[in-house]
C-alpha positions as CSV (number, residue, x, y, z in Angstrom):
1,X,-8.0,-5.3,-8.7
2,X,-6.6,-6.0,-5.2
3,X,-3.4,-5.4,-3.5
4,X,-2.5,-8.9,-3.9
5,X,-3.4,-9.2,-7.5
6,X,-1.4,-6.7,-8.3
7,X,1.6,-7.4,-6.3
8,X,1.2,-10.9,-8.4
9,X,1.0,-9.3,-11.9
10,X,4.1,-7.5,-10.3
11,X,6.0,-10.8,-10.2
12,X,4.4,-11.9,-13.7
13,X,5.6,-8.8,-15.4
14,X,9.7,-9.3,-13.3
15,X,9.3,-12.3,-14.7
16,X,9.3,-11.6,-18.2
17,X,12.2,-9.0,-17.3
18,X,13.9,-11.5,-15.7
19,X,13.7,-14.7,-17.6
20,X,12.2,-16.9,-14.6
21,X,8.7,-18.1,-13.0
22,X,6.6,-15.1,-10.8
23,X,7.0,-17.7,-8.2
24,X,11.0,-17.1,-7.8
25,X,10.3,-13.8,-6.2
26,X,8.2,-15.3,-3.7
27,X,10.3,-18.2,-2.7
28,X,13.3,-18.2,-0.4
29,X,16.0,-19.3,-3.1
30,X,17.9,-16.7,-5.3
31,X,19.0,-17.4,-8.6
32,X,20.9,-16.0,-11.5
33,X,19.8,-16.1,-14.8
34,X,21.1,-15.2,-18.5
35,X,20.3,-11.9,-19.7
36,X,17.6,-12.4,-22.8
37,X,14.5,-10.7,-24.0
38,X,11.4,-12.3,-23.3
39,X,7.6,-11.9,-24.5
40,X,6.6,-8.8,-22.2
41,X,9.4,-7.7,-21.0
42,X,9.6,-3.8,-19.9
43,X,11.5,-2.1,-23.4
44,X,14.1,0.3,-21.4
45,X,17.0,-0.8,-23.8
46,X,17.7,-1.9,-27.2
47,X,19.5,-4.7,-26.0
48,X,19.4,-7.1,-22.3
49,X,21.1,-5.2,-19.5
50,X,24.9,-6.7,-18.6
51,X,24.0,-6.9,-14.9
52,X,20.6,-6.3,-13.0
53,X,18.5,-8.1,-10.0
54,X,15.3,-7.7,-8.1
55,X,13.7,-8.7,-5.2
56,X,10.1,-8.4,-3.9
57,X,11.4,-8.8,-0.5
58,X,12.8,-12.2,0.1
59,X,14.5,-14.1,-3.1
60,X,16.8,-12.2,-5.3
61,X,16.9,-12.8,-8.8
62,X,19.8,-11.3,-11.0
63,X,19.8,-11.3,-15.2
64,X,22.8,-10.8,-16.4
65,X,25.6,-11.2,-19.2
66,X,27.4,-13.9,-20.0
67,X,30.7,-12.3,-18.5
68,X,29.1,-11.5,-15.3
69,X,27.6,-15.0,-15.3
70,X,30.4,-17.0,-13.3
71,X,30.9,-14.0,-11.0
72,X,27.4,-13.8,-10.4
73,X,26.9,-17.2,-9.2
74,X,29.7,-17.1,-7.4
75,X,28.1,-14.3,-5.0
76,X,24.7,-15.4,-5.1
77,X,26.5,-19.1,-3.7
78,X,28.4,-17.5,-0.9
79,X,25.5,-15.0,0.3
80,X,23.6,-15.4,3.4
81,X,20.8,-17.8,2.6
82,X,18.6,-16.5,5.6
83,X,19.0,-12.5,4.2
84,X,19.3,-12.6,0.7
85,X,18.3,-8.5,0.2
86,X,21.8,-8.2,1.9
87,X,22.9,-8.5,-1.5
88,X,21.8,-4.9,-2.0
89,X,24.2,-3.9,0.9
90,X,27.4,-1.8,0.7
91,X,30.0,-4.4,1.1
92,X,28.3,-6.8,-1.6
93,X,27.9,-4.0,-3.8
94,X,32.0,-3.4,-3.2
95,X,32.4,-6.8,-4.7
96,X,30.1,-6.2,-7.6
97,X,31.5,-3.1,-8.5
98,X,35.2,-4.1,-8.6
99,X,34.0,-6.9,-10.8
100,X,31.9,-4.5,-12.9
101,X,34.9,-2.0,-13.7
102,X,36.7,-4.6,-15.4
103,X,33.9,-3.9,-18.2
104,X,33.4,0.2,-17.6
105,X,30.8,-0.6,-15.8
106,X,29.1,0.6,-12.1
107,X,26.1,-0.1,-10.1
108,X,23.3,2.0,-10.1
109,X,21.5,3.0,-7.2
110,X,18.9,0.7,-6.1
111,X,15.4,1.9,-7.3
112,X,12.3,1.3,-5.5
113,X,9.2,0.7,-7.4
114,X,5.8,1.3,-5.8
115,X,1.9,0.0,-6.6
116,X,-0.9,1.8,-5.7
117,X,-3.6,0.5,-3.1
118,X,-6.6,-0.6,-4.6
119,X,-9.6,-0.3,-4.9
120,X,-8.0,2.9,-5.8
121,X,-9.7,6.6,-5.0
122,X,-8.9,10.1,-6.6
123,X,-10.4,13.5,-5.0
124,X,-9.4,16.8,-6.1
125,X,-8.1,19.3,-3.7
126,X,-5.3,21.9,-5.5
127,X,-8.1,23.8,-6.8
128,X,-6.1,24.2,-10.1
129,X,-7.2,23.0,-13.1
130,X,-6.1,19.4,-14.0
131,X,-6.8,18.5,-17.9
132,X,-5.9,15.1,-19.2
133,X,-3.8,15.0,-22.4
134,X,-4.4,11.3,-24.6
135,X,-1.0,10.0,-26.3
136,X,-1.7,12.3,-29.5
137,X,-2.1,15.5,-27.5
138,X,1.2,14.8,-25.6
139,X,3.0,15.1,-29.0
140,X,1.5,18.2,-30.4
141,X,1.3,19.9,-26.8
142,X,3.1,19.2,-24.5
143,X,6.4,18.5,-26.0
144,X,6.8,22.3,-26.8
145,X,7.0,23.1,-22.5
146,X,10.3,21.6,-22.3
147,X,12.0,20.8,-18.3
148,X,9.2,18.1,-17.4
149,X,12.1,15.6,-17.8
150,X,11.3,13.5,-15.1
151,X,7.4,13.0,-16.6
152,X,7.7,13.4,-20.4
153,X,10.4,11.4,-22.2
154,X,9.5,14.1,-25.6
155,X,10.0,10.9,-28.0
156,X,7.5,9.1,-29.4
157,X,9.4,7.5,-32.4
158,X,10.4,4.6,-29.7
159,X,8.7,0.9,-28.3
160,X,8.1,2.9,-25.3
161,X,6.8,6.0,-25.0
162,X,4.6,8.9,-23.5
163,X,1.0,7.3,-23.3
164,X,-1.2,9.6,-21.4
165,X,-0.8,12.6,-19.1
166,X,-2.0,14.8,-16.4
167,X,-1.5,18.7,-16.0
168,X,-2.3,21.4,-13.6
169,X,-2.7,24.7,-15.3
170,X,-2.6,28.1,-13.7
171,X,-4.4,30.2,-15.9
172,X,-2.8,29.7,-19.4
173,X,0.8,28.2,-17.7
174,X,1.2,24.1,-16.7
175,X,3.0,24.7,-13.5
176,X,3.4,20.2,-13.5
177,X,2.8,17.4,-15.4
178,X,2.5,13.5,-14.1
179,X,3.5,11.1,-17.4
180,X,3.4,7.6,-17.9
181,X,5.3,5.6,-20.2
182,X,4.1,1.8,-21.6
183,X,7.1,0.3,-20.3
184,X,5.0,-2.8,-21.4
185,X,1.8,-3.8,-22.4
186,X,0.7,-4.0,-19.1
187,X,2.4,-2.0,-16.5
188,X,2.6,2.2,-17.4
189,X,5.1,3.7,-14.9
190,X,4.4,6.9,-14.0
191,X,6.9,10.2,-13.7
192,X,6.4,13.6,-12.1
193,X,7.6,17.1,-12.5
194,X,6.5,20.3,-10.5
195,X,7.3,23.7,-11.1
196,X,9.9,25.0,-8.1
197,X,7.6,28.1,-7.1
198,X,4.9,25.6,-7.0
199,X,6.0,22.7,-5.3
200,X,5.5,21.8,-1.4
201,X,1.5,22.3,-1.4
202,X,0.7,18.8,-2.7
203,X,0.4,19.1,-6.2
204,X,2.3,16.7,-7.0
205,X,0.5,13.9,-5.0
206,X,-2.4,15.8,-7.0
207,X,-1.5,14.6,-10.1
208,X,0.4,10.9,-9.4
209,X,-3.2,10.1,-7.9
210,X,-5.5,11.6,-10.9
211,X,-3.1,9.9,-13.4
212,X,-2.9,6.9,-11.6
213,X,-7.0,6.6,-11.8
214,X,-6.4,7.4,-15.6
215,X,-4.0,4.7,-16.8
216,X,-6.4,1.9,-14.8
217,X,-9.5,3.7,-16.9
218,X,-6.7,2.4,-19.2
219,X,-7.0,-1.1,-18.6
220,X,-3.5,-0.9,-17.1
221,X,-1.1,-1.3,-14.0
222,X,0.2,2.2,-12.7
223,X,3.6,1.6,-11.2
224,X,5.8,4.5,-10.0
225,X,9.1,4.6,-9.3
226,X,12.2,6.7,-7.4
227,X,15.4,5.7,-5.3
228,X,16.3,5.6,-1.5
229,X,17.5,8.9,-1.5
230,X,14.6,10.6,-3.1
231,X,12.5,10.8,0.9
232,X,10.5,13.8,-1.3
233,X,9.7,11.1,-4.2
234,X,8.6,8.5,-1.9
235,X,6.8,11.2,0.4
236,X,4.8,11.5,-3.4
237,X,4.3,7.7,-3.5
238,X,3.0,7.5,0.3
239,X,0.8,9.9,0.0
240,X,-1.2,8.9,-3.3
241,X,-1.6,5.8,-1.3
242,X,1.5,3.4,-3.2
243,X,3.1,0.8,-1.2
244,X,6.6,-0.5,-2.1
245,X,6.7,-3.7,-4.1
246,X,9.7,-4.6,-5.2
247,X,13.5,-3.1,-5.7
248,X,15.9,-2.9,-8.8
249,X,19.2,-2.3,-9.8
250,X,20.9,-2.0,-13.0
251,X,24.8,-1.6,-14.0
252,X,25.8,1.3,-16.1
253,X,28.6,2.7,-18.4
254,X,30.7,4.6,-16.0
255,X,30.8,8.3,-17.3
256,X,34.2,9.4,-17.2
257,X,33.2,13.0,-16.0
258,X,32.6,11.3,-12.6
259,X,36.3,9.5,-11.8
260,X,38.0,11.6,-9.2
């Protein structure tokens, strides 16, 4: 696959999320749609999200619920036409938010999803051992080391679900594991976890890259994905050769442990 191809099964697979045509990310008009499940869509929830929108760099495209619909269009109408992303900035975000609380509700931070460059090349350097565990060895393995949050979801009784992994053992201990769920048929996003004592030497790159040339042996799109505070998590993404394709964000219950 090339970079291109990708970055257009990218807009195929926001599509689906999104309930509008791959084209809508690459045109200059944002629009809002009605929160729905559609055929392919990536299976985060049990149900469609109240509020979320996207943009591969120019349009923005928002699904959302039917009380956030009016509202929604509203701020879509009055934002700058010439910079739609703005609609990721603080003071839009303001607006959002206030609107959101109404319903217990907040905005996430925006996440940043990456694809890798392709064709796509793997070379060993950590000089520890890196085994590959297949869906079936995740569950009898790998779910007893528990703290690999951020790579293992330890569930497989769910739509999505750990599909295939990547370790680095030193001697008889995993010091880190990269995971990836099947967020959909097509496109496995891919988390990572390394050891404290062990992190900082590039073993985490190590094993982002090796999984990522294991879920295309898959016959799938690696996808990875972290938020603009994370410069370490994106550091990751840069250097396993990802470029960033497109940005999210999603509303939330608001956790009352976090009101001041």
């Amino acid at each position: 696959m090339k970079r291109n191809e990708l970055t257009e099964l990218a807009a195929k697979q926001l599509a689906a999320d999104y309930a509008c045509n791959p084209g809508d990310f690459f045109g200059n008009i944002s629009r809002v749609t009605k929160a729905r499940f559609m055929e392919g869509y990536r299976a985060f929830k049990d149900e469609p999200d109240f509020f979320k929108m996207a943009t591969m760099g120019s349009a923005v495209i928002a699904s959302v619920s039917d009380e956030m619909l009016s509202f929604t269009t509203d701020l879509f109408a009055k934002a700058d036409k010439d910079n739609a992303v703005s609609l990721f900035d603080g003071l839009q975000l303001y607006a959002l938010n206030k609107k959101l609380s109404y319903y217990n509700k907040a905005a996430g931070a925006a996440r940043i999803y990456f694809l890798p460059e392709t064709p796509y090349k793997f070379t060993p350097k950590s000089g520890y051992d890196i085994r590959v565990f297949d869906e079936a060895e995740i569950q009898t393995t790998l779910y007893q080391y528990r703290g690999f949050d951020n790579a293992l979801m330890y569930s497989a009784k769910k739509e999505r679900h750990d599909i295939v992994a990547v370790c680095a053992v030193n001697g008889r201990n995993i010091i880190g594991i990269a995971g990836a769920s099947n967020d959909s048929g097509i496109f496995w996003q891919i988390g990572i976890d390394i050891l404290p004592e062990f992190r900082g030497g590039g073993l985490a790159s190590e094993l982002v890259s090796a999984l990522t040339q294991e879920v295309f042996m898959n016959g799938a799109v690696p996808y990875y994905g972290t938020w603009g505070g994370n410069i370490a998590s994106q550091n990751v993404a840069r250097k396993c050769g990802y470029y960033p394709a497109w940005s999210e964000l999603y509303a939330f219950d608001i956790d009352s442990s976090i009101i001041l």
